[in-house]
C-alpha positions in Angstrom: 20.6 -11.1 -10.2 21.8 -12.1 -6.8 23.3 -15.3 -6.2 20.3 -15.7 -3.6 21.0 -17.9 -1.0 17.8 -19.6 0.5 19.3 -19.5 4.4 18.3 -21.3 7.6 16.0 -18.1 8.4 14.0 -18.6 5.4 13.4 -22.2 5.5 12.9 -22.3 9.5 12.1 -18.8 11.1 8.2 -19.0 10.2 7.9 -21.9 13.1 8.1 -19.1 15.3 7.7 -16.1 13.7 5.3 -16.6 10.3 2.8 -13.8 11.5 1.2 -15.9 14.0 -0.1 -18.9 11.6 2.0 -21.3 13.6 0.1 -20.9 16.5 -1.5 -24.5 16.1 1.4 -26.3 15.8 2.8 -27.8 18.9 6.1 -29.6 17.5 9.1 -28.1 19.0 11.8 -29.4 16.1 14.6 -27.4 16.9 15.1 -29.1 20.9 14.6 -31.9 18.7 17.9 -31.7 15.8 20.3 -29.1 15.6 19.3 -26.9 12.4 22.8 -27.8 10.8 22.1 -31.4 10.6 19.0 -30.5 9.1 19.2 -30.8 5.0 16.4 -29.8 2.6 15.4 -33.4 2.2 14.8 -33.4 5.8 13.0 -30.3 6.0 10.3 -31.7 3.4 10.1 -35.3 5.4 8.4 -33.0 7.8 5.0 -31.9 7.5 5.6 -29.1 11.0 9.3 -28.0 8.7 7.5 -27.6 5.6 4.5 -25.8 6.8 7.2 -23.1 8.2 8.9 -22.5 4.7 4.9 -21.6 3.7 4.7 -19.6 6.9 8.0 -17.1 6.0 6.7 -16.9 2.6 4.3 -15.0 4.3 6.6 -12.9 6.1 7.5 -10.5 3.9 4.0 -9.7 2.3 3.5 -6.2 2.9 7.2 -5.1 2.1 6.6 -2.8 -0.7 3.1 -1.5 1.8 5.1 -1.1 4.6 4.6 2.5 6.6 8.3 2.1 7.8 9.8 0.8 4.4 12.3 3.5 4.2 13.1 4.7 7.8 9.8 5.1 9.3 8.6 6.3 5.8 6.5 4.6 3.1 6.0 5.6 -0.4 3.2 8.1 0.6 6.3 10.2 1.7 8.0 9.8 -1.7 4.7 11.7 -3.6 2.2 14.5 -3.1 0.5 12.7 0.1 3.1 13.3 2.7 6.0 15.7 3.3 8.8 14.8 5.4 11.7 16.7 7.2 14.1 17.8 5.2 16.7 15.3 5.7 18.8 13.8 2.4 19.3 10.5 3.6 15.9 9.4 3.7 15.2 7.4 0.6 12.4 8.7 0.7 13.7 11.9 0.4 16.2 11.3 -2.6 13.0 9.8 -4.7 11.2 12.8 -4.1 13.9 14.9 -4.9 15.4 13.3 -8.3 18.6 11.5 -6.0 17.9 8.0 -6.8 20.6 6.4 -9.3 21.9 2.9 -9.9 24.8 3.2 -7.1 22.4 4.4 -4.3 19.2 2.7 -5.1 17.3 0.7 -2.4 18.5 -3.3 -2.7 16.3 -4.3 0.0 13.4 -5.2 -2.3 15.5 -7.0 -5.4 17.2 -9.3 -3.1 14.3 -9.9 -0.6 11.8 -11.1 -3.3 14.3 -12.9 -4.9 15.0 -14.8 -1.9 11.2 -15.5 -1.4 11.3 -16.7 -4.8 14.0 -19.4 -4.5 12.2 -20.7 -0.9 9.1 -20.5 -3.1 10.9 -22.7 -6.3 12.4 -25.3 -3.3 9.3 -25.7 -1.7 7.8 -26.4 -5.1 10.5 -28.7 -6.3 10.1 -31.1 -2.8 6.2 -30.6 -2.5 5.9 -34.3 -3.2 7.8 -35.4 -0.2 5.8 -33.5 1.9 3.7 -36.3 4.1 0.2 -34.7 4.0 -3.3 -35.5 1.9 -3.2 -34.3 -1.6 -6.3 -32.1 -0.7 -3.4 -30.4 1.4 -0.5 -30.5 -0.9 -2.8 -28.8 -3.5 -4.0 -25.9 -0.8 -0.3 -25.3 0.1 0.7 -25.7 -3.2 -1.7 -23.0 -4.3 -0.8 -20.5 -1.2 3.0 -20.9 -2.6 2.5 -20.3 -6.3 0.0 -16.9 -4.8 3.1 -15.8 -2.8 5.4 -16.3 -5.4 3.4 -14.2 -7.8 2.9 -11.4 -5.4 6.5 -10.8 -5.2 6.7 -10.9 -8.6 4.7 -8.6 -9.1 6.1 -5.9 -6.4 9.3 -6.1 -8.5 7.5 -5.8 -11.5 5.6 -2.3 -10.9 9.1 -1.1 -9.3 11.2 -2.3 -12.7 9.0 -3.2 -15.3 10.0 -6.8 -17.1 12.1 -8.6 -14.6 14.0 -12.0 -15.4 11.8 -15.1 -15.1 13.0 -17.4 -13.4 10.4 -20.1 -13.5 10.5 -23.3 -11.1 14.5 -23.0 -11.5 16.7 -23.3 -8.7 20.2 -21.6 -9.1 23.2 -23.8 -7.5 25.2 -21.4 -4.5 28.4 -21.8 -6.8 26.7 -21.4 -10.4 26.7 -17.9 -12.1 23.3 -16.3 -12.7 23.1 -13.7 -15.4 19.8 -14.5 -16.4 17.8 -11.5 -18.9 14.9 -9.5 -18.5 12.0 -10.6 -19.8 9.4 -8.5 -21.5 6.9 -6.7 -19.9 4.2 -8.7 -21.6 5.6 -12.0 -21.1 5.7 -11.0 -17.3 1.8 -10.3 -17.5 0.9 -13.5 -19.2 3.5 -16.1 -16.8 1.5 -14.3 -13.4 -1.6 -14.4 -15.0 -1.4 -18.3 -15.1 0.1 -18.5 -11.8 -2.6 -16.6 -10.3 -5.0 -18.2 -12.3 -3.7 -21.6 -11.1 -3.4 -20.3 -7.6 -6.8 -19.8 -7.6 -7.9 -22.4 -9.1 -6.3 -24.2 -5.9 -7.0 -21.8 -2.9 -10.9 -21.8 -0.7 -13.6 -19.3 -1.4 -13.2 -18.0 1.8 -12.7 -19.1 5.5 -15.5 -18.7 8.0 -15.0 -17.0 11.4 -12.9 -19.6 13.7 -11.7 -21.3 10.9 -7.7 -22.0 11.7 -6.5 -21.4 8.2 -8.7 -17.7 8.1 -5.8 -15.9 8.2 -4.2 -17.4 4.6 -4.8 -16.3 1.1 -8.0 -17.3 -0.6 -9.0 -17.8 -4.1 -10.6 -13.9 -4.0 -7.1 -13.3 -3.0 -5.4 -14.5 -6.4 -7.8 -12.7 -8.4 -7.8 -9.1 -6.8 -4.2 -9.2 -7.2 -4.9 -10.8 -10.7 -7.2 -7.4 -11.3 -4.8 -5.1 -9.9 -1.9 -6.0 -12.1 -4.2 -6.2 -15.2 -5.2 -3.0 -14.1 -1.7 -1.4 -14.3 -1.2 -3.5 -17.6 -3.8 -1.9 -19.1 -2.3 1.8 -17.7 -1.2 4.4 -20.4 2.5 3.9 -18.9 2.5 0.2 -20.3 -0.7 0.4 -22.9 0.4 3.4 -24.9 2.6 1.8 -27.8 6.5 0.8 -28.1 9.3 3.1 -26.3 12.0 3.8 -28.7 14.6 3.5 -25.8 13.3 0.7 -25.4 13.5 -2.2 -28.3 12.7 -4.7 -26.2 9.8 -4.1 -24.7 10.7 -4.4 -21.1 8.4 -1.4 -20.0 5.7 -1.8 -22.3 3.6 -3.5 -24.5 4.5 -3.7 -27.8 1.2 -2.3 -29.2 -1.6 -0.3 -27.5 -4.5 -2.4 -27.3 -7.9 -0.9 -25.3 -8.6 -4.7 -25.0 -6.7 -4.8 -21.8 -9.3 -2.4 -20.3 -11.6 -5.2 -21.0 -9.3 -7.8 -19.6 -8.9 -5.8 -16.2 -12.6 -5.5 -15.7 -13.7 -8.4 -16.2 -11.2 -10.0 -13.9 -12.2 -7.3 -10.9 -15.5 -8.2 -11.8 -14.8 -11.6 -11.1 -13.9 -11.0 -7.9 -16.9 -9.0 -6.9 -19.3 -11.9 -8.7 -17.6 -14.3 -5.7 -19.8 -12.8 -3.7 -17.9 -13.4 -0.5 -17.0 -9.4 -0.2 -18.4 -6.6 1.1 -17.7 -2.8 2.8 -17.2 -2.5 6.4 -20.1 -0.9 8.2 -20.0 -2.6 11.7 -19.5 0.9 12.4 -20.7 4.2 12.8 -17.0 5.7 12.1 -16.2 2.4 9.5 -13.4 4.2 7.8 -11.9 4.7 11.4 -12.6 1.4 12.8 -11.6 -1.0 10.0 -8.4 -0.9 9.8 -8.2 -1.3 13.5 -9.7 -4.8 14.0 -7.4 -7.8 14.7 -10.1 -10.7 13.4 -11.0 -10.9 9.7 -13.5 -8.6 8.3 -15.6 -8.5 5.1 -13.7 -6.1 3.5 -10.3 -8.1 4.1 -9.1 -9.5 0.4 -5.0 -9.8 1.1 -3.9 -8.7 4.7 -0.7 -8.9 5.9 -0.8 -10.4 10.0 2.1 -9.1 11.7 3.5 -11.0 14.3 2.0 -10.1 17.7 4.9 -7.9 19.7 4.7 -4.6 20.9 6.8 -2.7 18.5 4.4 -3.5 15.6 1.5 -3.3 17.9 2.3 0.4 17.6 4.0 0.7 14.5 2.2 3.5 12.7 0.8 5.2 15.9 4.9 5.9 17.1 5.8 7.5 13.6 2.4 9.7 13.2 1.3 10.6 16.4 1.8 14.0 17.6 4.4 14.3 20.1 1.8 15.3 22.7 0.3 12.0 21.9 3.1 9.9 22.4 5.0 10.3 19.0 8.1 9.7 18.4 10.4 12.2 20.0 9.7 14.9 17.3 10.9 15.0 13.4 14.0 12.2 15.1 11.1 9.7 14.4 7.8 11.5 13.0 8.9 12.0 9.7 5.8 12.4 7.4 2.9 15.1 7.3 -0.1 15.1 4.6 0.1 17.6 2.5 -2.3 20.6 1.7 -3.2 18.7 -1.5 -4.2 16.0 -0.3 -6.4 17.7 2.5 -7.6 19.8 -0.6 -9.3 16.2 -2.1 -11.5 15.7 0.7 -15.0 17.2 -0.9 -18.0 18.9 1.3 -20.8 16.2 3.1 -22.5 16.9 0.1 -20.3 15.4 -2.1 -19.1 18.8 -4.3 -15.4 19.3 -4.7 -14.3 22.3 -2.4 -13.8 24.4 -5.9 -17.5 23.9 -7.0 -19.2 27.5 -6.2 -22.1 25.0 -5.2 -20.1 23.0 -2.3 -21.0 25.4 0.1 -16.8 25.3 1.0 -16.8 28.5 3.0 -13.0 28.9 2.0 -9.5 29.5 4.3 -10.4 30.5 7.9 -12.2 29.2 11.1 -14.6 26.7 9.1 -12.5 25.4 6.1 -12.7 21.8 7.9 -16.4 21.5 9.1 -19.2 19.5 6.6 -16.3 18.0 5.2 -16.1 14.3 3.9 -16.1 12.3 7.2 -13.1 10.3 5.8 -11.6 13.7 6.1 -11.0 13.5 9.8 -10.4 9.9 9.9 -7.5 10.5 7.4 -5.8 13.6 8.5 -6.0 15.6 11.5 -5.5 19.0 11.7 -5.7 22.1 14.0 -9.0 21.5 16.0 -9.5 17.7 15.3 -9.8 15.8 18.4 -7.6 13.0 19.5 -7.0 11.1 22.6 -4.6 12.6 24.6 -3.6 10.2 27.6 -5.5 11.3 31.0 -6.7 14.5 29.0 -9.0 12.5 27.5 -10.4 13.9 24.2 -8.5 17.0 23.3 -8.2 19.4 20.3 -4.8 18.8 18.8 -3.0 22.4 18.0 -0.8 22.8 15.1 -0.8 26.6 15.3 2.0 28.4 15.7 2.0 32.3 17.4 1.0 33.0 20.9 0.5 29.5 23.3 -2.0 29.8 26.0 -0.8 29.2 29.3 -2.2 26.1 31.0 -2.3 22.6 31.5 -0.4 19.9 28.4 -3.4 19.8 26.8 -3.7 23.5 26.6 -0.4 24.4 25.7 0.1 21.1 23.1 1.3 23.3 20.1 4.3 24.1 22.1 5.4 20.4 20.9 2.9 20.4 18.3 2.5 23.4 16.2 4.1 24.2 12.6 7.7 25.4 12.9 8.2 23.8 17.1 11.2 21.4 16.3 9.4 18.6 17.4 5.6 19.5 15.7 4.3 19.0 12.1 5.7 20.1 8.9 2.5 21.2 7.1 -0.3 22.0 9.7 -1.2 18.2 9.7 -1.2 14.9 11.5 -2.2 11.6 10.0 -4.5 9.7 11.4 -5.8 6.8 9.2 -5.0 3.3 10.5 -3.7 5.1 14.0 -5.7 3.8 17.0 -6.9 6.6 18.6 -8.0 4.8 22.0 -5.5 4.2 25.3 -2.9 1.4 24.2 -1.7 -0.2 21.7 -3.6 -2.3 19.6 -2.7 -5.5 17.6 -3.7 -5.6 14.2 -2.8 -6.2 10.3 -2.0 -3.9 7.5 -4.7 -4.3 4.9 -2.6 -5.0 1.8 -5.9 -5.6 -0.4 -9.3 -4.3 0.5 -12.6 -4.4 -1.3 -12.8 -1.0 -1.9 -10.0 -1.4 -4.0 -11.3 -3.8 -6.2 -14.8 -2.0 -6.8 -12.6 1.0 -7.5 -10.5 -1.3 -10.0 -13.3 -2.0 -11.4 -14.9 1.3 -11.9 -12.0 2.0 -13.9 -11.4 -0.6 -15.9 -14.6 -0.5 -17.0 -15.2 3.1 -17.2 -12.0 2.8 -20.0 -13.4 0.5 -22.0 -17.0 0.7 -21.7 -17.7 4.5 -20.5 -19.8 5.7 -17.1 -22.0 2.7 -17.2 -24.6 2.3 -14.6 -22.6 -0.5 -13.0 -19.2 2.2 -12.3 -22.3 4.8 -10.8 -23.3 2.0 -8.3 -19.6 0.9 -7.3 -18.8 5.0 -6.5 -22.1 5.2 -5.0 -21.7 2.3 -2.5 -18.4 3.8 -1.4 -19.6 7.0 -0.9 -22.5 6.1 1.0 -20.5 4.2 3.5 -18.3 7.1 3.7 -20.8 9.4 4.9 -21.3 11.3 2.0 -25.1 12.4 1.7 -26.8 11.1 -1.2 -28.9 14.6 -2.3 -32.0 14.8 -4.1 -30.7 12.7 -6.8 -29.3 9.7 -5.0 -25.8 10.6 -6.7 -24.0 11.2 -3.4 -22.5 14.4 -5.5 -21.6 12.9 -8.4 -22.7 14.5 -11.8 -25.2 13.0 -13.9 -24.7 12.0 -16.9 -20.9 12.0 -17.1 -18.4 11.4 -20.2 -16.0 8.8 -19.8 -13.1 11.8 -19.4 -15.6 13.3 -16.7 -16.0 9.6 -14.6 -11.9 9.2 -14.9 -11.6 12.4 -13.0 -13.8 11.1 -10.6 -12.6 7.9 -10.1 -9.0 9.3 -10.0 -10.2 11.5 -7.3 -11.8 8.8 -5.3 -9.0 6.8 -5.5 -6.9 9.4 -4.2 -9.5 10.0 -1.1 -10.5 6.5 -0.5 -7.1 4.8 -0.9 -4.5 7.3 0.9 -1.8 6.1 2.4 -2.6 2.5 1.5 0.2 2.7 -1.2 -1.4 3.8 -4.2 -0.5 7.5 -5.1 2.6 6.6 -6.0 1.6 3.8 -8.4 -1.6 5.5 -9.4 0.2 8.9 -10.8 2.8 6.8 -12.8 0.4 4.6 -14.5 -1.3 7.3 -15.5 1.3 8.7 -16.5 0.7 12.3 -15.2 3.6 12.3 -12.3 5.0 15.2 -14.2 1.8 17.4 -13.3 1.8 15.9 -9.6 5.0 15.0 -8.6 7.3 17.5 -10.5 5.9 20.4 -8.4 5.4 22.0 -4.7 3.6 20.8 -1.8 1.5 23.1 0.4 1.1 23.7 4.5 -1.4 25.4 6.1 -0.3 27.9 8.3 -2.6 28.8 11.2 -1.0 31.8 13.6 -3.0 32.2 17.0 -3.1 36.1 18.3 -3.0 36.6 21.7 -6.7 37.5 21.8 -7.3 34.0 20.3 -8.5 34.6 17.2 -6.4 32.6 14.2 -5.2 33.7 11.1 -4.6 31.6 7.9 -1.9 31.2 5.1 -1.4 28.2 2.3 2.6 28.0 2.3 5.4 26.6 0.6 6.8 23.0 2.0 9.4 21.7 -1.1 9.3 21.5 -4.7 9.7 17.8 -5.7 11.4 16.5 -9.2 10.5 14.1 -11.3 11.5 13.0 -14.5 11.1 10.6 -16.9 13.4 7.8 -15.6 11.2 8.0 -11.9 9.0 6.1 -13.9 10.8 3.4 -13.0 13.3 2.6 -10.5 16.9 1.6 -11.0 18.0 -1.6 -11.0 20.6 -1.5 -8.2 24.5 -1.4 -9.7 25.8 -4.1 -7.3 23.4 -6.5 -9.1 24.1 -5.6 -12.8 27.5 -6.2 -12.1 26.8 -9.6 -10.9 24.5 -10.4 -13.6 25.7 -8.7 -16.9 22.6 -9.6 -18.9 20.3 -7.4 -16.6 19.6 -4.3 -18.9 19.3 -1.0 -16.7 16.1 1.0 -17.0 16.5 4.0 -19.7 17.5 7.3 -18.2 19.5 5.7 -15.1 
């Protein structure tokens, strides 16, 4: 593990950066005393200086969500959601394509967490010195010990165990070489940190409230949920690994208890009663994730600071070029994939492959009475999207003969499948993308409620089979998605279903529901079915336009992906095995 120092950046740079939460604070400390005269003690004398360290704890919250983690690329483009240009220095790419080893993996997430950790462990260690009420320690005190097991935790789904570290503070010249702990004893030391987090944090904030942009006790228990959720996974819950003795990976034992376990603690966070599903809207699924004040739905959100270039982050990698993407695959550099377009089920709530959907098959209609979520996920040939003083315009992604005409007419000329600056597969995304003139400020939704009723259908489902209770939590969210309910009040689900039957359909509303909010990767490797999904080919549609304008269709080939049994895992990067001989590397790498 990195010698990790905790610099001036991380101690100071959230009085001015800190996603916006220093807004309120009017003391201008560094016209007041150089930063090198400053000295931890000092820091922590300062109520303003230690409020900042809390403030670029937050900083780095949505680094393993983020939809330009791996240039302009998230980890939707590193599984069967999204295709990207064929281009071997992506990291993206090499996941997806077997490429990742020890000596080329990704260090940007070990060291960055790490350092989060050690502000985290000084703040801790001088939170007494702090000059505020002990009502505010406590809430600070409780936003730290939340932040610190959120990063955690993001190294823990990449690695499995990780060394824990504790309260410990490692001196700049003393050697850390510090083990890996097990899996299991991971789960249990964040389960009391988020537990005592918790214990610490508000209910909630109400609308106005100055500190409504923070973590809240909700907050600590989703993420509680999710990871118990994981832990209770057939990649960590289904017995020893004989490569690996010491149970860094997995549990020692498989135990359906930690079904239990995980749905209780999601349905601890719906029995808050502080949550609920968007519907201030008649296109919710649109609009959510395009409102800069708190919503209902919002359970960990990541507020990015307010400047242009992340005003616009997502719209400048997915928008089609006639829409003001980047300039072609240079910076758009992931397409949805066939299969995921595939998930979307009819209005009526059937699965395109049930005889009774009504899916009328490839051609002119294979995207109409569709799942609304559909259209507000992916956009493809016919789909209309702002296009500047166009107005509302069908975006093209055909290739073959281009009308003549104005931009708007002849848009598959930048647009269309196989232009050098159109999409890959036939599609565009458009979840989270604002589709109005300008850019819009908002936050990335980290954690959202739908998640946790999803979590919970799960969990529950494992343990307990298709109760009525998992029924109601797919029903609400198929209702709000615009999914008819039928004669039956179902929304399409079957009646009556076995527990295998209700995983399939959670795992399918997962994948609908949840794309591109960083959880197809995780989802597939829990499961442990990423050889099925990920060790395969991804589809396009091709749509050619004759010149009498009629369209003809064809599923194609995009890339085979590998996967094996390492991926399930990332490698622990070689630079810091060599500085810390007791890390053991993952088996396979």
């Amino acid at each position: 593990m990195t010698n990790h120092k905790i610099y001036w950046r991380i101690l100071f740079a959230g009085l001015v950066t800190a996603s916006g939460f220093i807004s309120a604070c009017k003391k201008d400390f560094i016209d007041q005393k150089p930063l090198s005269a400053i000295d931890e003690a000092g820091v922590f004398a300062d109520s303003i200086r230690s409020l900042g360290v809390i403030n670029e704890l937050y900083s780095r919250l949505g680094i393993s969500f983020n939809p330009r983690r791996f240039n302009n690329t998230g980890l939707d483009a590193a599984c069967d959601e999204s295709e990207l240009v064929v281009d071997p220095t992506i990291y993206t790419y090499k996941i997806s394509s077997g490429g990742i080893n020890p000596n080329n993996a990704d260090r940007t997430l070990w060291t960055s967490t790490f350092e989060m950790v050690r502000a985290a462990n000084i703040f801790l260690k001088n939170k007494d010195s702090i000059p505020v009420s002990n009502a505010t320690r406590d809430y600070w005190t409780g936003q730290v010990r939340f932040l610190r097991a959120w990063y955690l935790f993001t190294l823990l789904k990449h690695y499995g165990g990780i060394p824990l570290i504790g309260d410990e503070i490692f001196a700049d010249n003393k050697k850390i070489d510090v083990p890996r702990s097990s899996f299991e004893d991971c789960i249990n030391y964040l389960t009391e940190e988020l537990d005592a987090a918790a214990a610490a944090l508000p209910l909630s904030y109400r609308s106005g409230d100055a500190n409504q942009l923070r973590v809240t006790k909700g907050s600590a228990l989703a993420v509680k949920a999710r990871m118990l959720l994981y832990a209770a996974s057939p990649l960590f819950n289904n017995g020893p690994r004989a490569d690996d003795p010491e149970h860094l990976l997995t549990f020692p034992d498989a135990n359906p208890e930690r079904w239990k376990q995980a749905s209780d603690a999601a349905k601890a966070v719906i029995n808050l009663g502080v949550y609920s599903l968007y519907t201030a809207s008649a296109t919710p699924l649109y609009t959510l994730f395009l409102q800069n004040t708190p919503q209902p739905e919002h359970v960990l959100v990541y507020w990015q600071p307010w400047t242009t270039a992340n005003n616009f982050y997502i719209e400048a990698s997915a928008n089609p070029t006639s829409r003001g993407g980047m300039n072609g695959w240079a910076g758009v550099k992931y397409f949805p994939t066939q299969e995921l377009v595939d998930e979307f089920d009819m209005i009526n709530g059937l699965r395109i492959k049930d005889p009774a959907s009504g899916y009328p098959g490839i051609g002119n209609d294979m995207y109409k009475n569709r799942d609304p979520r559909l259209t507000y996920t992916v956009h493809y040939n016919g789909a209309i999207r702002l296009m500047g003083s166009f107005g509302n315009q069908p975006v093209n992604t055909y290739t073959g003969v281009i009308p003549t005409g104005n931009a708007a007419a002849t848009s598959a000329s930048v647009d269309g499948i196989y232009t050098p600056t159109g999409t890959l597969t036939g599609y565009f995304r458009y979840k989270m993308c604002n589709g109005g003139a300008g850019e819009l400020y908002r936050p990335w939704v980290v954690m959202r409620y739908a998640e946790v009723l999803l979590n919970a259908a799960e969990a529950t489902n494992e343990y307990y089979g298709a109760t009525t209770e998992v029924y109601d939590w797919l029903k609400m969210i198929r209702s709000r998605a615009g999914i008819t309910a039928g004669t039956n009040g179902l929304y399409g689900l079957k009646a009556g279903m076995t527990k295998e039957e209700m995983r399939e359909a959670i795992w399918h509303e997962r994948r609908v529901e949840l794309a591109f909010e960083e959880h197809r990767f995780w989802d597939v490797r829990r499961w442990k079915i990423a050889p099925q999904t990920e060790n395969a080919e991804t589809h396009g549609m091709e749509i050619t336009r004759a010149g009498d304008g009629s369209f003809s269709y064809r599923v194609i080939v995009i890339r085979k992906h590998v996967f094996t049994d390492a991926m399930y895992f990332w490698p622990i990067p070689q630079s810091e095995l060599t500085k810390s001989p007791a890390l053991q590397q993952n088996p396979g790498y």
